[in-house]
MOPAC internal coordinates of N, CA, C and O (Angstrom, degrees):
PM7 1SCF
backbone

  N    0.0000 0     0.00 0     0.00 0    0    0    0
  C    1.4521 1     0.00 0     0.00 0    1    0    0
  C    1.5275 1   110.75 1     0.00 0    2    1    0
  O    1.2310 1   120.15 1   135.68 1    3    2    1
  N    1.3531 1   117.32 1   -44.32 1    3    2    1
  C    1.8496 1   125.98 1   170.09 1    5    3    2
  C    1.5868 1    79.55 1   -24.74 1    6    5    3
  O    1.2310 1   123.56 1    79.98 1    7    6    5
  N    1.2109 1   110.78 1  -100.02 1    7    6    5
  C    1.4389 1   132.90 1  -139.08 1    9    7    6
  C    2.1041 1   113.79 1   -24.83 1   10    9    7
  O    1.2310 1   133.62 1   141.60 1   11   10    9
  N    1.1394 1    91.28 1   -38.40 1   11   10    9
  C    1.5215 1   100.72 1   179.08 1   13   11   10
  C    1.8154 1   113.58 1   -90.25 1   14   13   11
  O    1.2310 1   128.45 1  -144.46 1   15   14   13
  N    1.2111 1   101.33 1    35.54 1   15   14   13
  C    1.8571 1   105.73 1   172.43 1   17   15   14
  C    1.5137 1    91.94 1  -143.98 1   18   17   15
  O    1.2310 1   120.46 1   -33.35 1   19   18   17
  N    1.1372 1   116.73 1   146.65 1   19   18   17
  C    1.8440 1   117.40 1   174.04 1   21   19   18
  C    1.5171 1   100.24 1   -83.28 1   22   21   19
  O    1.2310 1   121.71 1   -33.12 1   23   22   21
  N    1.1675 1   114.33 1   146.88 1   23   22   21
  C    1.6252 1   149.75 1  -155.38 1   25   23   22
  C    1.8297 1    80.94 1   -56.76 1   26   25   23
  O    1.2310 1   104.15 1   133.45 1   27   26   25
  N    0.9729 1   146.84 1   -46.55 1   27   26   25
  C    1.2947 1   132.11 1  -162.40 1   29   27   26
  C    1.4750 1   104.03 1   -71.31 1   30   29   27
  O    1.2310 1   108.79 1   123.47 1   31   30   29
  N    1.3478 1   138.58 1   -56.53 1   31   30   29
  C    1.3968 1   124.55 1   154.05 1   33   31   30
  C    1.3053 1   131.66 1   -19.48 1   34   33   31
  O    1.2310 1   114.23 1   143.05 1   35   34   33
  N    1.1910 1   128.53 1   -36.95 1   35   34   33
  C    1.3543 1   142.98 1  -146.69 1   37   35   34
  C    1.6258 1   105.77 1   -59.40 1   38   37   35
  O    1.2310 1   118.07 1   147.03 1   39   38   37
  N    1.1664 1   121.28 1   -32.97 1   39   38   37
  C    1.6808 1   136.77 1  -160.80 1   41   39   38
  C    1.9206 1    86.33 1   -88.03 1   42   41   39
  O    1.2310 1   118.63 1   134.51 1   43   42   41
  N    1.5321 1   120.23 1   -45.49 1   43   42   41
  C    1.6826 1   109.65 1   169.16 1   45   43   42
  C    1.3586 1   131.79 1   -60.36 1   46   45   43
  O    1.2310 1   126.78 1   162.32 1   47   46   45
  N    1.4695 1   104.56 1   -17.68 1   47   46   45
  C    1.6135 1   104.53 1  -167.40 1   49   47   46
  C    1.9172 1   105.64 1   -70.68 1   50   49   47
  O    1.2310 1   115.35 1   156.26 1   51   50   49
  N    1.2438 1   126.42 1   -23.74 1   51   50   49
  C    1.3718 1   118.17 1  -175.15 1   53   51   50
  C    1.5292 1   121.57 1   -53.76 1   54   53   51
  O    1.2310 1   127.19 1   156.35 1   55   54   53
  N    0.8653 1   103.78 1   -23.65 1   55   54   53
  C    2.0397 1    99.36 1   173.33 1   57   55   54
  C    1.0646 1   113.07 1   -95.48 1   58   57   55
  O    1.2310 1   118.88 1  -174.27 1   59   58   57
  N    1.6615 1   119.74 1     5.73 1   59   58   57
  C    1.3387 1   107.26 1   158.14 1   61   59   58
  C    1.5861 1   102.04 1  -123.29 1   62   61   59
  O    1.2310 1   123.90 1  -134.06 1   63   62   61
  N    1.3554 1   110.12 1    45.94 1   63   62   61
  C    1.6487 1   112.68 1   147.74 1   65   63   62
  C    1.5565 1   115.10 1   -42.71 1   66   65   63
  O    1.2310 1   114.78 1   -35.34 1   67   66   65
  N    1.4983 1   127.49 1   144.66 1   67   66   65
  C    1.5532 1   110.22 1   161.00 1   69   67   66
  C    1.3761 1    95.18 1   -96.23 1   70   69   67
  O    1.2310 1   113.37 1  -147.56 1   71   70   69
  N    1.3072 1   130.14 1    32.44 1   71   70   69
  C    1.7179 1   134.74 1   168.00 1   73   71   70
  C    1.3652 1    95.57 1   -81.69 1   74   73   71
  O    1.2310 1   128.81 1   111.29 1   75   74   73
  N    1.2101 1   100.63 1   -68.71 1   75   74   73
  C    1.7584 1   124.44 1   177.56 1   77   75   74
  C    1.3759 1   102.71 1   -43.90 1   78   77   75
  O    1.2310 1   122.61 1   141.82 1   79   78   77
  N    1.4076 1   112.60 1   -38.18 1   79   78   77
  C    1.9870 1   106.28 1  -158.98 1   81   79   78
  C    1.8550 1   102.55 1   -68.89 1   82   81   79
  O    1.2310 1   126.27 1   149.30 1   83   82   81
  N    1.5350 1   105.54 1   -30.70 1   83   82   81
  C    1.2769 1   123.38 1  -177.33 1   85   83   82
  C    1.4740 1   130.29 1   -61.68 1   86   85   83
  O    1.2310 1   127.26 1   177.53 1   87   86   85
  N    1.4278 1   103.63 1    -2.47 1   87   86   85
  C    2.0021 1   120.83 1  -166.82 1   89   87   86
  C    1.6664 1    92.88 1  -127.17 1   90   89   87
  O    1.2310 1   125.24 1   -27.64 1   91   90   89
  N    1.1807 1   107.54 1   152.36 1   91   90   89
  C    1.4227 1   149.04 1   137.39 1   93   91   90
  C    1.4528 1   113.28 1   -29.20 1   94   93   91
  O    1.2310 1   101.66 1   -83.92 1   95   94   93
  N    1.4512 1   151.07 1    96.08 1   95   94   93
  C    1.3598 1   119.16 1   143.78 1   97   95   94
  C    1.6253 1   129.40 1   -20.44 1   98   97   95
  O    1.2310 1   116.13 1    -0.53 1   99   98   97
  N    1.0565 1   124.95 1   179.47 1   99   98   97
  C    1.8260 1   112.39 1  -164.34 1  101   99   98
  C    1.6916 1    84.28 1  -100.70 1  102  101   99
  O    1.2310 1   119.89 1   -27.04 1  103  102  101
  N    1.2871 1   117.82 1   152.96 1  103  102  101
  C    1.0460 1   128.37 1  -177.40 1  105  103  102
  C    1.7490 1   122.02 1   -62.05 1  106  105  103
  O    1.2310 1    98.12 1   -47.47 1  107  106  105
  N    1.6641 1   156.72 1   132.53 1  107  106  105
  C    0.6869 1   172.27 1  -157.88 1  109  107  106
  C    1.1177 1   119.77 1  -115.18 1  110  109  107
  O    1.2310 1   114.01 1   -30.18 1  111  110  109
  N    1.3739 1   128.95 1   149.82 1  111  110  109
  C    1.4018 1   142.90 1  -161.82 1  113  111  110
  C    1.6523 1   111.16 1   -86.59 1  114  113  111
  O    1.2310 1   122.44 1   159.78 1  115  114  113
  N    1.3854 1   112.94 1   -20.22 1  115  114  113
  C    1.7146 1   121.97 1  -153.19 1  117  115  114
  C    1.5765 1    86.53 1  -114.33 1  118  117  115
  O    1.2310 1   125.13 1   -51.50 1  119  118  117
  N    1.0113 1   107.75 1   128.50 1  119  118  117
  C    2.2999 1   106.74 1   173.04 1  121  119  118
  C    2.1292 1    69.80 1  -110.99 1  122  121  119
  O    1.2310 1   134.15 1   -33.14 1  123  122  121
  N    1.2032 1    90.24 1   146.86 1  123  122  121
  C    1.4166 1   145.23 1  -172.11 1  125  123  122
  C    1.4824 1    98.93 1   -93.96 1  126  125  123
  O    1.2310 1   106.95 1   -61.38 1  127  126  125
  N    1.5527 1   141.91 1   118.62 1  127  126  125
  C    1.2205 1   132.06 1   153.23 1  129  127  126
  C    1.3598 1   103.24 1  -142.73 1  130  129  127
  O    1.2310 1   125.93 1    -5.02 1  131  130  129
  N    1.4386 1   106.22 1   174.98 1  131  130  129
  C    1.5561 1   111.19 1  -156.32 1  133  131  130
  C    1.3820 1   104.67 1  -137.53 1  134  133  131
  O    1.2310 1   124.62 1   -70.29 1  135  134  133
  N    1.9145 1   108.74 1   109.71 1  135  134  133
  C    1.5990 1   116.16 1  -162.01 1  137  135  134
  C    1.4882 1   109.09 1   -84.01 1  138  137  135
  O    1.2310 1   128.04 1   -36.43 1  139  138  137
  N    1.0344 1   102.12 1   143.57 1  139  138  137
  C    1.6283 1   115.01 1   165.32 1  141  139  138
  C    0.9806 1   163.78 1   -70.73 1  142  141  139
  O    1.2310 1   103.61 1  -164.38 1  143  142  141
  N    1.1791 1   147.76 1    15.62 1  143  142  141
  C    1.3455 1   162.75 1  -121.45 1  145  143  142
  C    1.8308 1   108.00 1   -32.47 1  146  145  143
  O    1.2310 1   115.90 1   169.29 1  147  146  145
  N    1.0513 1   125.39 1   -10.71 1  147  146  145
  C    1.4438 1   129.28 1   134.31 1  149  147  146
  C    1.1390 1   127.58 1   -87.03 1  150  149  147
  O    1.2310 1   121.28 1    16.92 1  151  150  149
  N    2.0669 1   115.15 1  -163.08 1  151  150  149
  C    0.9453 1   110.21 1  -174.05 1  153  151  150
  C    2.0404 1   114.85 1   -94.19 1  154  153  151
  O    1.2310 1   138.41 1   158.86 1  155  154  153
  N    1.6169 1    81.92 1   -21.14 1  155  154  153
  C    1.1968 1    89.94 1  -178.75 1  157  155  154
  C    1.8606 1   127.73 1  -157.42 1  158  157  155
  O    1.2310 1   112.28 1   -45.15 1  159  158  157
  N    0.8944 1   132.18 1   134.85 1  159  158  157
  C    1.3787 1   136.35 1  -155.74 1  161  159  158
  C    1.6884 1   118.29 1   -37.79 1  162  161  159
  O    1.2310 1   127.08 1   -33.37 1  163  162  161
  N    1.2251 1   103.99 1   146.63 1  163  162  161
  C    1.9821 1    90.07 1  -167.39 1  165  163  162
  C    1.5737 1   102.51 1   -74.08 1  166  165  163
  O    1.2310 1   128.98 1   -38.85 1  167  166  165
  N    1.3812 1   100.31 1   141.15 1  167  166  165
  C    1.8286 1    91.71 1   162.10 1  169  167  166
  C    1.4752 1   113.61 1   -82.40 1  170  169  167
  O    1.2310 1   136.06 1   -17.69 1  171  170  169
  N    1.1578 1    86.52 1   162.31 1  171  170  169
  C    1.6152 1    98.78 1  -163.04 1  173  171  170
  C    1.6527 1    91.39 1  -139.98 1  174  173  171
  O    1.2310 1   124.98 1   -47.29 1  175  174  173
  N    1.4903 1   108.04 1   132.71 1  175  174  173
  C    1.6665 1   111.93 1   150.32 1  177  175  174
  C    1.3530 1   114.19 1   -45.42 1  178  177  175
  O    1.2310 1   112.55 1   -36.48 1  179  178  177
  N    1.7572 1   131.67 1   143.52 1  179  178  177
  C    1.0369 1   125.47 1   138.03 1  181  179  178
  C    1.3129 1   130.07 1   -88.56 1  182  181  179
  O    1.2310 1   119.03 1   -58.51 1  183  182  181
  N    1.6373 1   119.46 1   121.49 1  183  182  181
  C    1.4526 1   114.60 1   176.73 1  185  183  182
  C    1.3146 1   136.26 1   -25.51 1  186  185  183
  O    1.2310 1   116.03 1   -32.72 1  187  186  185
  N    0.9635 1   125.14 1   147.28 1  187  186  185
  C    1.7249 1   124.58 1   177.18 1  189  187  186
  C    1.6422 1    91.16 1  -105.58 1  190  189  187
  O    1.2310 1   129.79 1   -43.71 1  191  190  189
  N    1.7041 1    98.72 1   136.29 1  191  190  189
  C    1.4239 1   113.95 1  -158.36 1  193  191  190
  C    1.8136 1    83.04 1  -134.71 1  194  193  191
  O    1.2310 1   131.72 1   -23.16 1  195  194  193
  N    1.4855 1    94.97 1   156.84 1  195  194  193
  C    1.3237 1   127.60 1  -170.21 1  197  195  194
  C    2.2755 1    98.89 1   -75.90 1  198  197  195
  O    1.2310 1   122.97 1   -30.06 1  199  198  197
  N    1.2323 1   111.91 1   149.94 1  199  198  197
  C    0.9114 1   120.38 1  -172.30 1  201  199  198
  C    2.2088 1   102.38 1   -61.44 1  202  201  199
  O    1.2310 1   127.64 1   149.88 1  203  202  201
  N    1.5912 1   102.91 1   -30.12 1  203  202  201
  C    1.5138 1    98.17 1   170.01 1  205  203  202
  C    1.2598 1   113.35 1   -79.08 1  206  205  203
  O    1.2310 1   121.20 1   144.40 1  207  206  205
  N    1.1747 1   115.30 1   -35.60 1  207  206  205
  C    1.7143 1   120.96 1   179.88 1  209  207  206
  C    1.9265 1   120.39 1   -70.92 1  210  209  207
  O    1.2310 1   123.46 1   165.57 1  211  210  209
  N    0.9103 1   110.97 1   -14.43 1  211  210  209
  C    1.4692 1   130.84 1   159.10 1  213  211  210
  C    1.5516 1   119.73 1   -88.62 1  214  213  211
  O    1.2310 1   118.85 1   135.77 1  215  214  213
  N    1.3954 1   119.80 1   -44.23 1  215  214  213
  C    1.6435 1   116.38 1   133.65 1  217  215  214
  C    1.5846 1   140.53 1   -22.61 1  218  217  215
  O    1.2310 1   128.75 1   117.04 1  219  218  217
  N    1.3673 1   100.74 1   -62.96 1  219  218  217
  C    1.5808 1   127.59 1   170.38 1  221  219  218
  C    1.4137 1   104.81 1   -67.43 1  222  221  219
  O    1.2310 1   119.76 1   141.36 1  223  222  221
  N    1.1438 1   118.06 1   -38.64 1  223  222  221
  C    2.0234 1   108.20 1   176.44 1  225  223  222
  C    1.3551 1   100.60 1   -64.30 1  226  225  223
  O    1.2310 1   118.58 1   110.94 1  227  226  225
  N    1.2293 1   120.31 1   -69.06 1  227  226  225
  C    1.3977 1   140.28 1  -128.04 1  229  227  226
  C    1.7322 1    73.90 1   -70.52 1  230  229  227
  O    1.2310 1   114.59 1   125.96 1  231  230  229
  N    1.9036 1   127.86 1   -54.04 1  231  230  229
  C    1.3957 1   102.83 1  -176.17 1  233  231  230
  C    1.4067 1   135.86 1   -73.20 1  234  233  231
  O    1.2310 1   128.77 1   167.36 1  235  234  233
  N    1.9678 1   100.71 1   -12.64 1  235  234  233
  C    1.3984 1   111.46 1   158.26 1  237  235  234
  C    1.6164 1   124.71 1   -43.20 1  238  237  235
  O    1.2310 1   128.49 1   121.16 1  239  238  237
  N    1.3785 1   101.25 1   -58.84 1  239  238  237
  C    1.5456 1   111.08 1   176.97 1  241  239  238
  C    1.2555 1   112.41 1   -62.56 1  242  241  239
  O    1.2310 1   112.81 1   138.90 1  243  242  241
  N    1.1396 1   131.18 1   -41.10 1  243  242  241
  C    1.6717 1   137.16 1  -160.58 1  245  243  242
  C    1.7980 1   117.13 1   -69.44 1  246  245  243
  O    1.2310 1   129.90 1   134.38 1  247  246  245
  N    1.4156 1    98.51 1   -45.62 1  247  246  245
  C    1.5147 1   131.53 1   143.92 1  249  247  246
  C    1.8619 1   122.19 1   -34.55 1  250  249  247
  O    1.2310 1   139.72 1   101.48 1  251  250  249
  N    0.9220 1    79.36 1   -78.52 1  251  250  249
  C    1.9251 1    97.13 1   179.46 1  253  251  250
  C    1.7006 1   134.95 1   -73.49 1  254  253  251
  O    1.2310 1   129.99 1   175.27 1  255  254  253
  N    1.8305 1    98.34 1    -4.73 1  255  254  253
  C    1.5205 1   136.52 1   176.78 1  257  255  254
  C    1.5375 1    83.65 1   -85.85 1  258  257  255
  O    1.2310 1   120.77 1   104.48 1  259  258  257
  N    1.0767 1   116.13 1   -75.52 1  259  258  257
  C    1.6046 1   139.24 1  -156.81 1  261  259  258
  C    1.5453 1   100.13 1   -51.76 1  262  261  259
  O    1.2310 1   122.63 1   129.81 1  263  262  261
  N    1.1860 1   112.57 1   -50.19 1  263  262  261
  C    1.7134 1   114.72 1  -163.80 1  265  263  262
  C    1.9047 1   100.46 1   -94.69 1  266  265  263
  O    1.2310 1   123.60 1  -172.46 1  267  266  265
  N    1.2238 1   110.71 1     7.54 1  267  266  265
  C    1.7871 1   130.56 1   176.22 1  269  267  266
  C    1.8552 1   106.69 1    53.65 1  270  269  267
  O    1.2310 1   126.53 1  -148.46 1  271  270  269
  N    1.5118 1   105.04 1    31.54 1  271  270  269
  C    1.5378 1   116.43 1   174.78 1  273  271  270
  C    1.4491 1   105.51 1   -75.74 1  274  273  271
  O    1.2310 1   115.03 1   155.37 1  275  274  273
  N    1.4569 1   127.03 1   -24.63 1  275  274  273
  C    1.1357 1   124.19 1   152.62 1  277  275  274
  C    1.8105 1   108.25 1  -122.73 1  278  277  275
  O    1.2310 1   132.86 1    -2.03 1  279  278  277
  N    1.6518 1    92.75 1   177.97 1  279  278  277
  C    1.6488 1    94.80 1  -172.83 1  281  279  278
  C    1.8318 1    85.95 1  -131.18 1  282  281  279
  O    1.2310 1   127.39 1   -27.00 1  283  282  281
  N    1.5038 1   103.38 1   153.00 1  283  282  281
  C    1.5702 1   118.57 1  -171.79 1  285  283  282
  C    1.7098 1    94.67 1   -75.83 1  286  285  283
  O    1.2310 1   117.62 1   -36.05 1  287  286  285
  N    1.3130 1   122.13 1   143.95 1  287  286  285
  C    1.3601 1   136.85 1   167.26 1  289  287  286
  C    1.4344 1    94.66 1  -157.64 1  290  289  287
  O    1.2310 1   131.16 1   -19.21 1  291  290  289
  N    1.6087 1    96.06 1   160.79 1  291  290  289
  C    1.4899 1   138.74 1   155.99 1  293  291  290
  C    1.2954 1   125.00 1  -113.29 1  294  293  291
  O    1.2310 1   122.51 1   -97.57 1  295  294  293
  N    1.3184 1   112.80 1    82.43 1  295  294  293
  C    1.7827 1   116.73 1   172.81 1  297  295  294
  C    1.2404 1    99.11 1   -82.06 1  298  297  295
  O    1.2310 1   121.04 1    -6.25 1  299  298  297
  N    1.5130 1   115.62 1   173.75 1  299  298  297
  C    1.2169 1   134.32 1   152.64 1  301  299  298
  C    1.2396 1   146.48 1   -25.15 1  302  301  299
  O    1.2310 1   133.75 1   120.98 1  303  302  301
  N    1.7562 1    91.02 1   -59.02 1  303  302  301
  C    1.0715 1   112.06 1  -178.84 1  305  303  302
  C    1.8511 1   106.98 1  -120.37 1  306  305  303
  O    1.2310 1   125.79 1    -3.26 1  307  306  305
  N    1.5706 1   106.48 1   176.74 1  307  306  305
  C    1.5991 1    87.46 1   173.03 1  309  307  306
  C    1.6435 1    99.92 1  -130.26 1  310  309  307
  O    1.2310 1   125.15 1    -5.15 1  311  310  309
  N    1.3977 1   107.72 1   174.85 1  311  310  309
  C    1.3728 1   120.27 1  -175.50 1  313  311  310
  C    1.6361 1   111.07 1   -91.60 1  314  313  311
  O    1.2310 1   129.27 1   -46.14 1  315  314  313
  N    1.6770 1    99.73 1   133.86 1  315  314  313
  C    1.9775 1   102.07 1  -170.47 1  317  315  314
  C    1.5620 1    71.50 1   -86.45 1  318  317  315
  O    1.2310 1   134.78 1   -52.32 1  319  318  317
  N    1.4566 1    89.01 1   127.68 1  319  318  317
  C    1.9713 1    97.07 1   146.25 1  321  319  318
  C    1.7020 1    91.64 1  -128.32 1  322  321  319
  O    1.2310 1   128.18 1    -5.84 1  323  322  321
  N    1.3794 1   101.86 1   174.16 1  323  322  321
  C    1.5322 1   117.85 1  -177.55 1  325  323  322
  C    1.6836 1    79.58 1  -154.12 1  326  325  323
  O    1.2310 1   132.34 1    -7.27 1  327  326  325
  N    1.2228 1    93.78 1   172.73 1  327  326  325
  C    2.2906 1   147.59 1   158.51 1  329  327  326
  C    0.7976 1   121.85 1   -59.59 1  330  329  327
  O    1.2310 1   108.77 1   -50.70 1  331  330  329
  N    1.6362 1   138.63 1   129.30 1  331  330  329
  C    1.3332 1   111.49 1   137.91 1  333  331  330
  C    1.2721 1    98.05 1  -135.57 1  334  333  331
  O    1.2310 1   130.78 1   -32.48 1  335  334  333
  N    1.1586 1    96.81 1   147.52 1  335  334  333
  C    1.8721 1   121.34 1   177.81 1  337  335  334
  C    1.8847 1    96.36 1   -62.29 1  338  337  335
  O    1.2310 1   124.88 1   -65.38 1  339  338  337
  N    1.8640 1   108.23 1   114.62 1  339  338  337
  C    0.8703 1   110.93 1   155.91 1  341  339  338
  C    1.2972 1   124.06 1   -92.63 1  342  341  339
  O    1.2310 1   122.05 1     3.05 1  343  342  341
  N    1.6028 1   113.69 1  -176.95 1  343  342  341
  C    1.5269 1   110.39 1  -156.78 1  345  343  342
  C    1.9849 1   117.05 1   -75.51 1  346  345  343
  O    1.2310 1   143.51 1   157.25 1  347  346  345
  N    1.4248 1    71.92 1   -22.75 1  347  346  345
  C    1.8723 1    83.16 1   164.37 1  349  347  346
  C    1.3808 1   133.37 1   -72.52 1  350  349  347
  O    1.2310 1   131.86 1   171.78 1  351  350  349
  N    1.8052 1    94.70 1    -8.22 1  351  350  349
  C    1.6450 1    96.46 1   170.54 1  353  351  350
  C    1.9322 1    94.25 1   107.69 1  354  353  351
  O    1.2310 1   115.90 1   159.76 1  355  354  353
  N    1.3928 1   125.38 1   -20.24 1  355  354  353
  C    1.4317 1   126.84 1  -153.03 1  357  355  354
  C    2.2613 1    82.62 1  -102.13 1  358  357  355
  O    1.2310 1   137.39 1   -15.86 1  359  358  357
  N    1.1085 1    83.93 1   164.14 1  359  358  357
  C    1.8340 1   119.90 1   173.76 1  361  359  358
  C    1.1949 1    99.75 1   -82.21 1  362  361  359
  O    1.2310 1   120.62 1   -54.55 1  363  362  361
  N    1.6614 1   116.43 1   125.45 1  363  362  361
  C    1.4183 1   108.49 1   153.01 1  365  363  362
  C    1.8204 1    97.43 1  -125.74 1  366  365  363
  O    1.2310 1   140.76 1   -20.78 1  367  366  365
  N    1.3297 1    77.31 1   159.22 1  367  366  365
  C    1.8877 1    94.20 1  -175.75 1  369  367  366
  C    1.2808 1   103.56 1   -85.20 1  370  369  367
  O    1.2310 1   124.74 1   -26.78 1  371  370  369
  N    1.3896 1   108.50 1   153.22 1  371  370  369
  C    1.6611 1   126.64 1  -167.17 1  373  371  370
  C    1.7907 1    98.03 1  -153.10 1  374  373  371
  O    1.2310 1   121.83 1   -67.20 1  375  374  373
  N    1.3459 1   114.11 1   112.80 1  375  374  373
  C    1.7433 1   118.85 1   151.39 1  377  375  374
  C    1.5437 1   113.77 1   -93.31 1  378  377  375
  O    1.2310 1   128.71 1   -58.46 1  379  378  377
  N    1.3678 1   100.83 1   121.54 1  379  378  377
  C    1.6197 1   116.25 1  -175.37 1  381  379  378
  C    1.2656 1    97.17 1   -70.54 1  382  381  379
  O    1.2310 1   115.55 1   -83.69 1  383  382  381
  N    1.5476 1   126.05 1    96.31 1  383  382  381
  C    1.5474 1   105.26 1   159.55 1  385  383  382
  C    1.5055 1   126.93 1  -111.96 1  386  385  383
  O    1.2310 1   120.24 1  -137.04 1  387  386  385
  N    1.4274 1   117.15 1    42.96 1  387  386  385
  C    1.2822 1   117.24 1   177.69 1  389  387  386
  C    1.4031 1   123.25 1   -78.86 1  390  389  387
  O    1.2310 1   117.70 1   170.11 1  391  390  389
  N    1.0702 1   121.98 1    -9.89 1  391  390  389
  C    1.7446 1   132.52 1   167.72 1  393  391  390
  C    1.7334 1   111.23 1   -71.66 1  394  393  391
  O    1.2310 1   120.18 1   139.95 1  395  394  393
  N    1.0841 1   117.25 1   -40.05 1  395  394  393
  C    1.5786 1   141.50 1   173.58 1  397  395  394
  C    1.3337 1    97.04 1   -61.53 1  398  397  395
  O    1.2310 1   121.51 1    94.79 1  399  398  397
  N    1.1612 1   114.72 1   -85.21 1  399  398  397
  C    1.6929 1   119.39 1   179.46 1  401  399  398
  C    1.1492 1   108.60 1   -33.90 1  402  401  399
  O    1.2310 1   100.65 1   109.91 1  403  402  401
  N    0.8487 1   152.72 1   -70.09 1  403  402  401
  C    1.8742 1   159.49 1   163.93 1  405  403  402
  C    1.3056 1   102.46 1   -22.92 1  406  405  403
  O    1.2310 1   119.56 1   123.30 1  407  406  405
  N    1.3303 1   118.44 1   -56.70 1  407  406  405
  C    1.7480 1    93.96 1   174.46 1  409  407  406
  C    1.7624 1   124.51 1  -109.53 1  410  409  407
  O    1.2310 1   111.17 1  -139.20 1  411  410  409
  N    1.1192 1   134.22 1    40.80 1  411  410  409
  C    1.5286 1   158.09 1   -98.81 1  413  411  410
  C    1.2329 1    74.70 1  -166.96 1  414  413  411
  O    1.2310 1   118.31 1   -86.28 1  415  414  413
  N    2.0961 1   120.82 1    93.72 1  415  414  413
  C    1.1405 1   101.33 1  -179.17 1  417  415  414
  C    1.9956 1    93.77 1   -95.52 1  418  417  415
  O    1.2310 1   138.23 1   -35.52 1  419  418  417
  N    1.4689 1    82.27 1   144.48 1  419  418  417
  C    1.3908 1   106.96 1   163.30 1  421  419  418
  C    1.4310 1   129.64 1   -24.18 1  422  421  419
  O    1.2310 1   109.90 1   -47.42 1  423  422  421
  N    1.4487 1   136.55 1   132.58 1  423  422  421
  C    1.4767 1   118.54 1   154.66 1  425  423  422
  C    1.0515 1   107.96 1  -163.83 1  426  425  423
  O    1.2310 1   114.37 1     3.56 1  427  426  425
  N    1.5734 1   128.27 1  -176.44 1  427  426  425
  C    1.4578 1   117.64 1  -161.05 1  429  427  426
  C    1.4984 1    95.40 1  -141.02 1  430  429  427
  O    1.2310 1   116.34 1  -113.09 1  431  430  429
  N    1.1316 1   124.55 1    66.91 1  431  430  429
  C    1.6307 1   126.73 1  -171.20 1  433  431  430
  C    1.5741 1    85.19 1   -84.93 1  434  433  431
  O    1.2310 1   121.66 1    -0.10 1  435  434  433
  N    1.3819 1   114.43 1   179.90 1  435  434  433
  C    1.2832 1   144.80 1   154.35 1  437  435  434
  C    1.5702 1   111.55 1   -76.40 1  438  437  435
  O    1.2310 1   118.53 1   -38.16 1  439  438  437
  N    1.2114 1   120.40 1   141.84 1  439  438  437
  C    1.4851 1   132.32 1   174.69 1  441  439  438
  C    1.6635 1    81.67 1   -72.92 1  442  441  439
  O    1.2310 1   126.82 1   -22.33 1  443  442  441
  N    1.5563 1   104.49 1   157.67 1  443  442  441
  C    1.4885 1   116.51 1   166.29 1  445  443  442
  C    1.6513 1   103.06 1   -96.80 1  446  445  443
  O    1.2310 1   130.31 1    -5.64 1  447  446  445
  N    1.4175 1    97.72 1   174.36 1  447  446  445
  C    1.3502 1    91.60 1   178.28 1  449  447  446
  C    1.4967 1   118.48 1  -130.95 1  450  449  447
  O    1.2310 1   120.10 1   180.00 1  451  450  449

């Protein structure tokens, strides 16, 4: 990857190691949650997915459990993701969250640091 940035870059490319892409930031004091302007999250249908596209989750998740990019829960409700045929012919994953956003009340905190 060096090779395709001119030598003056070279000292930026480390945070986009895919060594680096592979870890966790170090864990933080503040858990992050996301308020509602109801009482409780909209239900949403989950898509009906193709026998490969139910493949591709199940190794999405299995993957991303393992490397702790996500953490196991039981909500209520569940999240529609779907597919889309990229140009290479391969699946990329998509979570529909426009129902969320709609009631996702607003605020203007500061990022922590």
């Amino acid at each position: 990857m060096i090779n395709f940035f001119p030598s003056a870059y070279h000292r930026y490319l480390d945070p986009f190691s895919n060594v680096k892409a592979e870890k966790n930031p170090p864990h933080r004091t503040c858990d992050n949650h996301i308020e509602l302007e109801g009482s409780l999250p909209p239900v949403r249908v989950i898509y009906a997915l193709s026998n490969q596209e139910s493949d591709k989750l199940r190794a999405y998740i299995s993957e991303n459990l393992e490397k702790v990019f996500i953490l196991p829960s039981s909500p209520s409700t569940g999240a529609p993701v779907f597919f889309f045929k990229a140009k290479d012919g391969g699946l990329h994953f998509c979570v529909d969250y426009c129902k969320l956003n709609a009631v996702t009340r607003k605020n203007k905190y500061t990022v922590p640091p």
